[in-house]
C-alpha positions in Angstrom: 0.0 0.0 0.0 1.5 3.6 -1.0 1.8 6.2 1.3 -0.6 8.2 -0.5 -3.7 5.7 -0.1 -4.0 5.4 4.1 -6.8 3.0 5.6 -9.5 5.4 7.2 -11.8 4.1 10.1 -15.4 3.6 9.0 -17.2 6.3 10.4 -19.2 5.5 14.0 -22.6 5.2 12.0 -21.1 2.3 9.8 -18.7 0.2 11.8 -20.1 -2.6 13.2 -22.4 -2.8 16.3 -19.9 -4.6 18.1 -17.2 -2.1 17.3 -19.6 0.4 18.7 -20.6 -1.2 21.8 -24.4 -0.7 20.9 -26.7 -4.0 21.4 -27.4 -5.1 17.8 -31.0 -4.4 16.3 -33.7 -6.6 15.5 -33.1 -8.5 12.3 -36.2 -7.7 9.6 -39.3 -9.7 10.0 -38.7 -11.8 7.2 -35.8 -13.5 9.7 -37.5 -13.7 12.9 -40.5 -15.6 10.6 -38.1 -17.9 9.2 -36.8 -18.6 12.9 -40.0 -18.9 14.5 -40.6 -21.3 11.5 -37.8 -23.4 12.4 -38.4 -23.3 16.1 -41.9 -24.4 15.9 -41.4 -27.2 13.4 -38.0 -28.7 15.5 -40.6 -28.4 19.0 -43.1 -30.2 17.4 -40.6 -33.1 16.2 -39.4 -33.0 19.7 -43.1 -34.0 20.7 -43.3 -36.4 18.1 -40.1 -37.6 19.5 -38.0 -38.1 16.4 -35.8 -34.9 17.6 -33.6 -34.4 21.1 -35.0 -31.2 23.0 -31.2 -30.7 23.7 -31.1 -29.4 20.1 -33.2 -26.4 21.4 -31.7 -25.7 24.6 -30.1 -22.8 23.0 -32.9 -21.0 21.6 -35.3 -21.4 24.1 -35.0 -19.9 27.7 -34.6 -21.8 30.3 -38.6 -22.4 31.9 -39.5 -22.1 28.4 -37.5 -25.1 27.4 -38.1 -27.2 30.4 -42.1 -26.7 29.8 -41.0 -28.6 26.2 -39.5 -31.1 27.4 -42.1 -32.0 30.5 -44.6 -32.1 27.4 -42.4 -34.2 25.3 -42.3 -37.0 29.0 -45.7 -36.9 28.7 -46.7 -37.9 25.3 -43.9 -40.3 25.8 -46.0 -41.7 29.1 -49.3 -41.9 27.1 -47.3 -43.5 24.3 -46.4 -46.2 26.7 -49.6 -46.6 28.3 -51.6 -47.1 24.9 -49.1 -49.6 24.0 -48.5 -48.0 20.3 -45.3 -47.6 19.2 -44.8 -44.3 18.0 -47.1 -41.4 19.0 -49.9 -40.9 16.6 -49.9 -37.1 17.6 -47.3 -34.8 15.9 -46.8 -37.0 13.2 -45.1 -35.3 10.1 -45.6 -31.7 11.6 -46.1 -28.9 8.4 -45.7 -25.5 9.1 -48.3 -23.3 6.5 -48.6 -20.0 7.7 -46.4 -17.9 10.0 -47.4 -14.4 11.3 -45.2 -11.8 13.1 -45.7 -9.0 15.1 -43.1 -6.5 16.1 -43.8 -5.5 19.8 -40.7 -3.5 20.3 -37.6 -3.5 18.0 -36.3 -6.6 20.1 -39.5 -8.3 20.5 -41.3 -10.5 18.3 -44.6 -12.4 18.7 -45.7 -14.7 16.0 -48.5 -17.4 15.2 -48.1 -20.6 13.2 -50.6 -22.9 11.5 -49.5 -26.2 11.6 -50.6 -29.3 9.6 -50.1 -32.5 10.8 -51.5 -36.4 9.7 -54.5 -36.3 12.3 -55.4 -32.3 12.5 -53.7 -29.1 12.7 -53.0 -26.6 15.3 -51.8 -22.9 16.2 -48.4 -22.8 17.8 -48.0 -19.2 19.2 -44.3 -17.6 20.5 -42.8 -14.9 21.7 -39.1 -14.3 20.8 -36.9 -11.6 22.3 -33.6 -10.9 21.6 -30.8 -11.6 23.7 -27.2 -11.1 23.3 -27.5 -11.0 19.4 -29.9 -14.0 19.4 -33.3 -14.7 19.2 -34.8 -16.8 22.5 -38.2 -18.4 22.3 -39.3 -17.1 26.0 -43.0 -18.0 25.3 -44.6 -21.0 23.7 -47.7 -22.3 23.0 -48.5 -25.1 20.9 -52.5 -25.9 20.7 
C-alpha cells in the first residue's frame, strides 16, 4: 500500500455494532419468521419424538424449554400406556402460515398454523432478543 492511499476508520454510523458497543438491532421480520418457523417445526418433532429437545436448549430460555421437554415426557408416558409404538400425535408436523408481530424493536410475537396427519393446530411464540440472538421465551403449541 502507498503512502498516499492510508486505511481510514469507518465512520461510527457504519462500523459494526460490536465495534460500537451498541446492542445489535432486530433483524427484519422476514428473519424472525423464518426462525419462529424453524423453532416451531423442530418443537413439534421433539413432541413427536423423532428430535432431542437438547437441540433447542439454545434457543429457548430456560422455563420455556423445560415446559418442552415436561410435554415431550408426557406424550412419551401416554405412548407407553396405549401400548403403540410411536405417538400418533405430531406425526409429520407442516408448518403453512407464520405471522409476526413487532412488539418492540427486540420483540417478536408470531403465530403458526400447523398441519399435521390427524389435525392441525396454532403454535404461538414470543421471541426476544438476547445477546445477538433470538430466544423463544414464550410458547404455546395448541
Amino acid at each position: 500500500m502507498s503512502a498516499a492511499t492510508a486505511v481510514l476508520p469507518l465512520p461510527s454510523a457504519r462500523r459494526s455494532h460490536a465495534e460500537a458497543g451498541t446492542p445489535r438491532p432486530a433483524s427484519g421480520k422476514h428473519d424472525v419468521r423464518m426462525h419462529a418457523l424453524r423453532i416451531a417445526q423442530a418443537a413439534l418433532e421433539v413432541l413427536a419424538g423423532t428430535r432431542p429437545a437438547q437441540q433447542l436448549s439454545r434457543s429457548m430460555d430456560p422455563a420455556c424449554f423445560a415446559s418442552l421437554q415436561h410435554r415431550a415426557a408426557l406424550t412419551r408416558v401416554h405412548t407407553a400406556r396405549t401400548g403403540s409404538g410411536r405417538p400418533r400425535l405430531h406425526r409429520n408436523p407442516q408448518v403453512r402460515s407464520v405471522h409476526a408481530c413487532a412488539v418492540s424493536e427486540t420483540v417478536y410475537e408470531t403465530a403458526l398454523v400447523v398441519s399435521e396427519d390427524l389435525r392441525s393446530r396454532a403454535v404461538a411464540m414470543r421471541l426476544e432478543l438476547s445477546n445477538g440472538a433470538w430466544k423463544v421465551t414464550a410458547l404455546q403449541i395448541g
